[in-house]
C-alpha positions in Angstrom: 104.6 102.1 92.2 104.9 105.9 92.0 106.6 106.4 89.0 107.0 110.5 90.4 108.8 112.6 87.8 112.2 113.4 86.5 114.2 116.6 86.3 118.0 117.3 86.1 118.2 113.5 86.2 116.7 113.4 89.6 113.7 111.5 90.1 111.7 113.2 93.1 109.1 111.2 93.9 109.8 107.0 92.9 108.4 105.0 95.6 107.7 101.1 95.5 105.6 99.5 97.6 105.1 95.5 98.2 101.7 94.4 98.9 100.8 91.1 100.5 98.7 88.7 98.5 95.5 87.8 100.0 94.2 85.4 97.8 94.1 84.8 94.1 92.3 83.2 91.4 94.5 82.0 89.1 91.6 81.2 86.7 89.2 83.3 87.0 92.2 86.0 86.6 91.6 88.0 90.4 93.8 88.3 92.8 93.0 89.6 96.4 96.1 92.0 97.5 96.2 94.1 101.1 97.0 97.7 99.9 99.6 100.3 101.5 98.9 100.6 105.7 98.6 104.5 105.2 99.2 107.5 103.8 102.5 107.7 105.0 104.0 104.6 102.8 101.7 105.8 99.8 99.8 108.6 99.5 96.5 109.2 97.9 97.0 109.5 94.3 97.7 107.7 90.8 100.2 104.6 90.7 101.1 102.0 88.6 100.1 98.1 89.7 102.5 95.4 88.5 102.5 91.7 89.3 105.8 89.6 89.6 105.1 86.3 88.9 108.4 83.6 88.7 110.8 86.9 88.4 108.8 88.1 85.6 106.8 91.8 85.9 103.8 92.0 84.0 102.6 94.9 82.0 102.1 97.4 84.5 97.8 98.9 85.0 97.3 102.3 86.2 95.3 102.4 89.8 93.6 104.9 92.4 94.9 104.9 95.6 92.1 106.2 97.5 90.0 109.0 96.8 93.2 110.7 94.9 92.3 113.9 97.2 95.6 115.2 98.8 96.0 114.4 102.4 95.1 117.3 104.9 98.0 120.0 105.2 99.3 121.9 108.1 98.8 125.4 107.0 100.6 126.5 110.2 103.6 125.1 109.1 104.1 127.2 106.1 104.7 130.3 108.3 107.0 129.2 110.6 
């Protein structure tokens, strides 16, 4: 989860994204989870990682997605 960033009460850049279990480990405390297909659902970057078990979210754990480098930008664009 993107928890983006909030000015005059509008908050620009919230996404959520579900993520299908692979496996898990109850007791050794792992689980195995297939992250976001690409870019395009979640860019590169900081998130937040929480776990909904029975309705109830756990603390949420900050993650990497990927390298955290920005994905490549169509200069061309910006002088059209």
């Amino acid at each position: 989860m993107d928890l983006g960033y909030v000015t005059h009460a509008v908050h620009a850049n919230s996404r959520m994204v579900y993520l299908r279990l692979i496996s898990s480990d109850p007791a050794g405390g792992v689980l195995v989870v297939e992250g976001p297909p690409s870019g395009g659902v979640y860019p590169p970057g900081p998130g937040w990682l929480y776990v909904v078990s029975n309705g109830i979210p756990s603390e949420g754990r900050p993650v990497m997605v990927g390298s955290g480098k920005a994905p490549p930008m169509d200069k061309g664009a910006l002088t059209k």
